[in-house]
Structure formats: C-alpha cells, structure tokens
DOZAMI-930627 format. One record per residue (C-alpha): residue number from 1; residue in three letters; z negated, y, x. Coordinates in nm, 2 decimals, always signed. Example, Ala and Ser with C-alpha at 12.3 -4.5 7.8 and 13.67 -1.06 7.14 Angstrom:
residues 2
+-----+-----+--------+--------+--------+
:   i :  aa :      w :      v :      u :
+-----+-----+--------+--------+--------+
:   1 : Ala :  -0.78 :  -0.45 :  +1.23 :
:   2 : Ser :  -0.71 :  -0.11 :  +1.37 :
+-----+-----+--------+--------+--------+
END
This chain:
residues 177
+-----+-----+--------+--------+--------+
:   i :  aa :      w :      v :      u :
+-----+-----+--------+--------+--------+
:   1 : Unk :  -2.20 :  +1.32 :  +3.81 :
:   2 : Unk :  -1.95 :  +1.47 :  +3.54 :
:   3 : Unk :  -1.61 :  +1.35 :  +3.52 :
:   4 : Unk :  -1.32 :  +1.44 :  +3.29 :
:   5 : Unk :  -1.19 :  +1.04 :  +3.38 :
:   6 : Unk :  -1.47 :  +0.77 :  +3.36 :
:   7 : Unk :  -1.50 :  +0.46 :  +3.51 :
:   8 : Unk :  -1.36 :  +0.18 :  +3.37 :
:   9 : Unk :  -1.63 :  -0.06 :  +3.43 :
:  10 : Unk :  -2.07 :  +0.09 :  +3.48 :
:  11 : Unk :  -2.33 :  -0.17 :  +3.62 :
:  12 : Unk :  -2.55 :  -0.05 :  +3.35 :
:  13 : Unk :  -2.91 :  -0.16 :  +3.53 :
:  14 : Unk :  -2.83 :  +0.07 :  +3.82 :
:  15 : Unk :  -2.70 :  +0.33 :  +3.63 :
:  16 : Unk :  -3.01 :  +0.37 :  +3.45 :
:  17 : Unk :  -3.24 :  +0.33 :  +3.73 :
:  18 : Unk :  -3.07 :  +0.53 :  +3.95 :
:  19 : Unk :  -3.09 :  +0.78 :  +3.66 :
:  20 : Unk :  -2.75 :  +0.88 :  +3.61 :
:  21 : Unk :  -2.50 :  +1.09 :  +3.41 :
:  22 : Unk :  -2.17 :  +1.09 :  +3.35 :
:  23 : Unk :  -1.95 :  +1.27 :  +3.13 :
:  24 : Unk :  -1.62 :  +1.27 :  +3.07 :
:  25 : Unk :  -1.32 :  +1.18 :  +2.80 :
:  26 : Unk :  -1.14 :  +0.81 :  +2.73 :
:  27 : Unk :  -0.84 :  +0.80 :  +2.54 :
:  28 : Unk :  -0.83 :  +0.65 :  +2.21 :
:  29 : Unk :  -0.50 :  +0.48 :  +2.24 :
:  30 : Unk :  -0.65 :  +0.19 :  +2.45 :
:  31 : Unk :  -0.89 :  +0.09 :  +2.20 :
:  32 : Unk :  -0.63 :  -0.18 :  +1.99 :
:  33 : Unk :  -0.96 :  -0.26 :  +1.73 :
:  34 : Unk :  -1.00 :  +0.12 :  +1.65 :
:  35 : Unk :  -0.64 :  +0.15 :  +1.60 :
:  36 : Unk :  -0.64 :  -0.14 :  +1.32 :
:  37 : Unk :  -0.95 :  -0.02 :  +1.17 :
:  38 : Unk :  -0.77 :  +0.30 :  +1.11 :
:  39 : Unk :  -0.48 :  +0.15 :  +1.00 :
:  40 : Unk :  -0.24 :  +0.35 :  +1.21 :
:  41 : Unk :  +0.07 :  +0.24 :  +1.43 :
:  42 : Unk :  -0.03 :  +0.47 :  +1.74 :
:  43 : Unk :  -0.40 :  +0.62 :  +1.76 :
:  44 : Unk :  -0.39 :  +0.95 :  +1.99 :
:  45 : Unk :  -0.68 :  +1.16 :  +2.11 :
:  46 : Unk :  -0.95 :  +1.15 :  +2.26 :
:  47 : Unk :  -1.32 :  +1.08 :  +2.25 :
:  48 : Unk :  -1.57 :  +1.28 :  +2.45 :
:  49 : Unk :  -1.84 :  +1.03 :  +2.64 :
:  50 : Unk :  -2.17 :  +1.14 :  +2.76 :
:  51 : Unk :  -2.41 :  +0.91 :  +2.94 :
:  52 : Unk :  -2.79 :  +0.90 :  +3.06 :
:  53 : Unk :  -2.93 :  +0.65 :  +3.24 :
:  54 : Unk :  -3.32 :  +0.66 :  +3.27 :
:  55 : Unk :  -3.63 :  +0.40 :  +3.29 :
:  56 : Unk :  -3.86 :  +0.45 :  +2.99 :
:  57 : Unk :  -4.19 :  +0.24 :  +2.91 :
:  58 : Unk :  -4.01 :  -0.03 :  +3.20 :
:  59 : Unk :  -3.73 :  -0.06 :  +3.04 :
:  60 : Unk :  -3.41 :  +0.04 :  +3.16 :
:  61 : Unk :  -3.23 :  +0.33 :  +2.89 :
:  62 : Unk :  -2.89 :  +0.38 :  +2.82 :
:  63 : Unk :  -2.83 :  +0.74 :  +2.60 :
:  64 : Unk :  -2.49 :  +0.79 :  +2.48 :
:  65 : Unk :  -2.32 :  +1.04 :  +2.30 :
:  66 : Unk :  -2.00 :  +1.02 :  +2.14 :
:  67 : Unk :  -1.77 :  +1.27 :  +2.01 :
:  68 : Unk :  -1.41 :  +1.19 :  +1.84 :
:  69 : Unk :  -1.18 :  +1.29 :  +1.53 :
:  70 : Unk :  -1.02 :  +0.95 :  +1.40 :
:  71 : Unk :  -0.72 :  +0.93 :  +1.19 :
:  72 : Unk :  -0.82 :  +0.74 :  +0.85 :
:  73 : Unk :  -0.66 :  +0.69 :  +0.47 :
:  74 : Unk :  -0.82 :  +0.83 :  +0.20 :
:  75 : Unk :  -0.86 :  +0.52 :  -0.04 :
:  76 : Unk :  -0.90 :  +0.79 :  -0.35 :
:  77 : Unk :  -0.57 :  +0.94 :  -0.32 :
:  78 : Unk :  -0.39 :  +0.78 :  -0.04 :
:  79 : Unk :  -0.34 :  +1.07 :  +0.18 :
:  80 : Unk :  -0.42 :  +1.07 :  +0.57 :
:  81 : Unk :  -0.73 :  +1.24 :  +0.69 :
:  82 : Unk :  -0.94 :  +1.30 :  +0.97 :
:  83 : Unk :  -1.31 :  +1.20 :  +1.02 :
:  84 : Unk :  -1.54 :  +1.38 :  +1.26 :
:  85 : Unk :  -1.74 :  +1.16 :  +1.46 :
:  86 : Unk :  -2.10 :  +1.31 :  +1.64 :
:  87 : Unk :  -2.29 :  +0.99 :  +1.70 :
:  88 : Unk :  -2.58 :  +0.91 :  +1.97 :
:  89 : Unk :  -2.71 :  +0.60 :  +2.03 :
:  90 : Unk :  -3.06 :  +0.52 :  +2.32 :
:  91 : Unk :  -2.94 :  +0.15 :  +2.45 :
:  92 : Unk :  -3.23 :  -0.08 :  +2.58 :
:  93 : Unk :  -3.08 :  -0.30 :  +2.86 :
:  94 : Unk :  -3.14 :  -0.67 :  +2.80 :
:  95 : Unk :  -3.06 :  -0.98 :  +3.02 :
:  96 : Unk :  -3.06 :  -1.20 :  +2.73 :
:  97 : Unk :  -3.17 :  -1.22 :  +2.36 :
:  98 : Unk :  -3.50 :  -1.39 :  +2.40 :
:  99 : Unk :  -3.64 :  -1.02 :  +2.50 :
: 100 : Unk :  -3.49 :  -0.84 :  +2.19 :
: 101 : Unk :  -3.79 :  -0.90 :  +1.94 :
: 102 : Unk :  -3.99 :  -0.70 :  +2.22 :
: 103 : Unk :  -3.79 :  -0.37 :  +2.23 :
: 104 : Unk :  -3.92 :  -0.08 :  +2.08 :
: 105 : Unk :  -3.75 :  -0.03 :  +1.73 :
: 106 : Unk :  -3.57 :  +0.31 :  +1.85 :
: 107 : Unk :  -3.35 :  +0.14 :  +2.05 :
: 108 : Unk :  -3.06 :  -0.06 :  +2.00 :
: 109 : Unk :  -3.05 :  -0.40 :  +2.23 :
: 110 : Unk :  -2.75 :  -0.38 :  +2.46 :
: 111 : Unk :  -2.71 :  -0.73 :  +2.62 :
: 112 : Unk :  -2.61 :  -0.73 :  +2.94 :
: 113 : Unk :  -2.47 :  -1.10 :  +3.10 :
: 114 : Unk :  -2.22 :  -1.00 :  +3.31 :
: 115 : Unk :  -2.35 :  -0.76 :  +3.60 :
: 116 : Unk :  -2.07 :  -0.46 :  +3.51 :
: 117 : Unk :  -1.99 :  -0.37 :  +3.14 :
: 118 : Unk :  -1.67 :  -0.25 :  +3.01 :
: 119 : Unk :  -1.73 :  +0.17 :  +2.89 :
: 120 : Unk :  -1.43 :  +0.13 :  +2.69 :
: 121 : Unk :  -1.55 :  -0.16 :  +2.52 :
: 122 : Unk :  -1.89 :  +0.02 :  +2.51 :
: 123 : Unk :  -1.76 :  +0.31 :  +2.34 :
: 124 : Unk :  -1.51 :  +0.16 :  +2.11 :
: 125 : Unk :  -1.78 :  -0.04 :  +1.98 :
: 126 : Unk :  -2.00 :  +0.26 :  +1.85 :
: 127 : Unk :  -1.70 :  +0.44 :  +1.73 :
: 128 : Unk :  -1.64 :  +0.12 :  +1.49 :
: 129 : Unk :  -1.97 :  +0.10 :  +1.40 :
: 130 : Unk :  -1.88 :  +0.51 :  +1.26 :
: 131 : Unk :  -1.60 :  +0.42 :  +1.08 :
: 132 : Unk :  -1.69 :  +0.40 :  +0.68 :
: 133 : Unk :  -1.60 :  +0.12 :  +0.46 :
: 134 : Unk :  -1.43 :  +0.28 :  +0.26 :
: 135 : Unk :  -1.30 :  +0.61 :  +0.39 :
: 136 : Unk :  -1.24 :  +0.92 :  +0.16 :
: 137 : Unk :  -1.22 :  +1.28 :  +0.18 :
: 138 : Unk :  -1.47 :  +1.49 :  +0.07 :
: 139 : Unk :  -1.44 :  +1.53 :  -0.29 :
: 140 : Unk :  -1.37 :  +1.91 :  -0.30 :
: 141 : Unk :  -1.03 :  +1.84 :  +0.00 :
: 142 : Unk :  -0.93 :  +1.50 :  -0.22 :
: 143 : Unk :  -0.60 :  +1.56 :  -0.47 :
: 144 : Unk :  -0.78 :  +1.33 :  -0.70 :
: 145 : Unk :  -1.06 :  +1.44 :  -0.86 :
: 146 : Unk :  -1.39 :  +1.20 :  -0.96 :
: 147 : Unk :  -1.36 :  +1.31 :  -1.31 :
: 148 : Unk :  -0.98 :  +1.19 :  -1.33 :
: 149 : Unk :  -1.01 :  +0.82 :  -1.28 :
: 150 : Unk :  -0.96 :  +0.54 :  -1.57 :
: 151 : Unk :  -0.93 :  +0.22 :  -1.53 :
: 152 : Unk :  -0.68 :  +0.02 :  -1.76 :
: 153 : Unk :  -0.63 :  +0.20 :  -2.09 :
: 154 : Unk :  -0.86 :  +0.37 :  -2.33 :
: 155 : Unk :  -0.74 :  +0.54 :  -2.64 :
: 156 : Unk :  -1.10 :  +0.59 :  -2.84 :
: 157 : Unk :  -0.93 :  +0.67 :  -3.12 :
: 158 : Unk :  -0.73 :  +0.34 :  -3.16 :
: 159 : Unk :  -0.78 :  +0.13 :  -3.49 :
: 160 : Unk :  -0.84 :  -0.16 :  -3.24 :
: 161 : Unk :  -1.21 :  -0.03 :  -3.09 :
: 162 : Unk :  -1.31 :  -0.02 :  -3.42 :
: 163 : Unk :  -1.20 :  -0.35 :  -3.58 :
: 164 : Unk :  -1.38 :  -0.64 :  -3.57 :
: 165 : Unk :  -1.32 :  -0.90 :  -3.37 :
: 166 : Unk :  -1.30 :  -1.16 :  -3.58 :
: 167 : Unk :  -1.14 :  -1.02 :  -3.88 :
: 168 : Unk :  -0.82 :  -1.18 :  -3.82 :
: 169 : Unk :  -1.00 :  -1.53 :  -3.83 :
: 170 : Unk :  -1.15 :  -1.43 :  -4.16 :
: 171 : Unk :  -0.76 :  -1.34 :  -4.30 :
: 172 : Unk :  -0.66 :  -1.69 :  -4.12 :
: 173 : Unk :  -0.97 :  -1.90 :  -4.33 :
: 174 : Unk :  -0.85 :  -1.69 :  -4.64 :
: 175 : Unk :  -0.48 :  -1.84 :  -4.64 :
: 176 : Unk :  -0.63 :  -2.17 :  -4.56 :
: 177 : Unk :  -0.84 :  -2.18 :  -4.90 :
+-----+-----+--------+--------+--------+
END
C-alpha cells in the first residue's frame, strides 16, 4: 500500500506478517525532540518513510527507510546548515527483552509492549539517532577554516616562552641574601 499520509499508529506484528508496505511522508514539525536537538524555534519539512514488513528466519522484520534534510548549526562557525539524512534500519520485532541476546546481529531489537506502535515516534527516533554530536559543515562550505583556529594566545616570538620559569624566584633569593 503507498500513501503520501501514513498512519499514525502500525500493529507492527501484523504488518510484518501480513508483509506489508507503506510509503509515504510525515511532517517534521510534530516531532518536539527533533526540533530541540536541532536547536530551532519551528522545524518544517518533511521526511520521506518507507516500510517492509516480512517474516525472516521466524522472526517478524521491520525495514525502514528514511529520508530528510534537517536544519542544524555549524559549531565551527556558527552558521545554519542543512544535513542530508539517507538512513535504513532491518527492525526485529520483540515482545520483551529477554529475547534480544537471540536476534541475529543485523538487526536492531524493536520492543514491542503495547500491541500498536507510534510511526512518528518510530521515525523520530531514527532521525535522532542521525543527528551528529557535534554538527559542522563540511570543511570546504565552513567560513572557518581548520587551519585558522587558536586557542588562547600564542605569540612564539615572546621573551616569555623562552624564559625560565623560575628566574624570577632566583632574582627574589638574590635580594634576600
């Protein structure tokens, strides 16, 4: 099935055993813990969503795909930028956390407790987990340049980097003798 407008809520056990798809679009603006991780007062866009449900080695397989542009701060230079965001993810479905040592190591444990999952939620979560610690542009788009940066003074040619450091202790013991 392929929707521009998703559902707001999946049962994620049927979806994947009754091997669905669905793709469509949800709007970034809903997502209040994307909007503070990207620091903005109003995030707008969109994020594509596409979804696979399928039963692999009996266990019940969620493939999504996400694709965004997010609105982030350079921390180099201070200027706004955008960040591309292509991300996939292959969801095992799990009742409860006891089963998770048993999933094969290409998926990522989705635990399910309540029978429907929020897709918002779902999708806001991956997009977080895309967002860098510490965004910057790439180096050749940032006004600052890598080869720029000091940090607190340096003159090299001072007469203070080559004096010792305790030469005015020796001038102080002198005018004590």
């Amino acid at each position: 099935m392929i929707n521009r407008q998703l559902p707001k809520t999946i049962d994620p056990f049927k979806f994947a055993q009754s091997r669905l798809f669905l793709k469509g679009e949800l709007a970034l603006g809903k997502m209040q813990r994307l909007q503070e991780a990207c620091q903005v007062e109003e995030l707008e866009g969109l994020v594509e969503v596409e979804l696979k449900g399928f039963v692999e080695q009996g266990i019940e397989v969620i493939k999504a795909e996400f694709k965004s542009i997010l609105p982030l701060t350079c921390q180099r230079c201070l200027q706004p930028f955008d960040l591309k965001i292509e991300t996939s993810v292959t969801l095992g479905l799990l009742k409860n956390e006891t089963l998770v040592e048993e999933l094969p190591a290409s998926y990522e444990a989705l635990i399910v407790t309540d029978e429907l999952i929020d897709l918002s939620s779902l999708v806001e979560d991956e997009l977080l987990l895309c967002i860098p610690t510490i965004g910057i542009h790439p180096q050749v788009a940032c006004k600052i340049k890598a080869n720029s940066w000091q940090f607190g003074e340096q003159n090299l040619n001072s007469e203070e980097t080559t004096r010792k450091p305790f030469a005015k202790l020796a001038n102080l013991k002198k005018s004590i003798e």
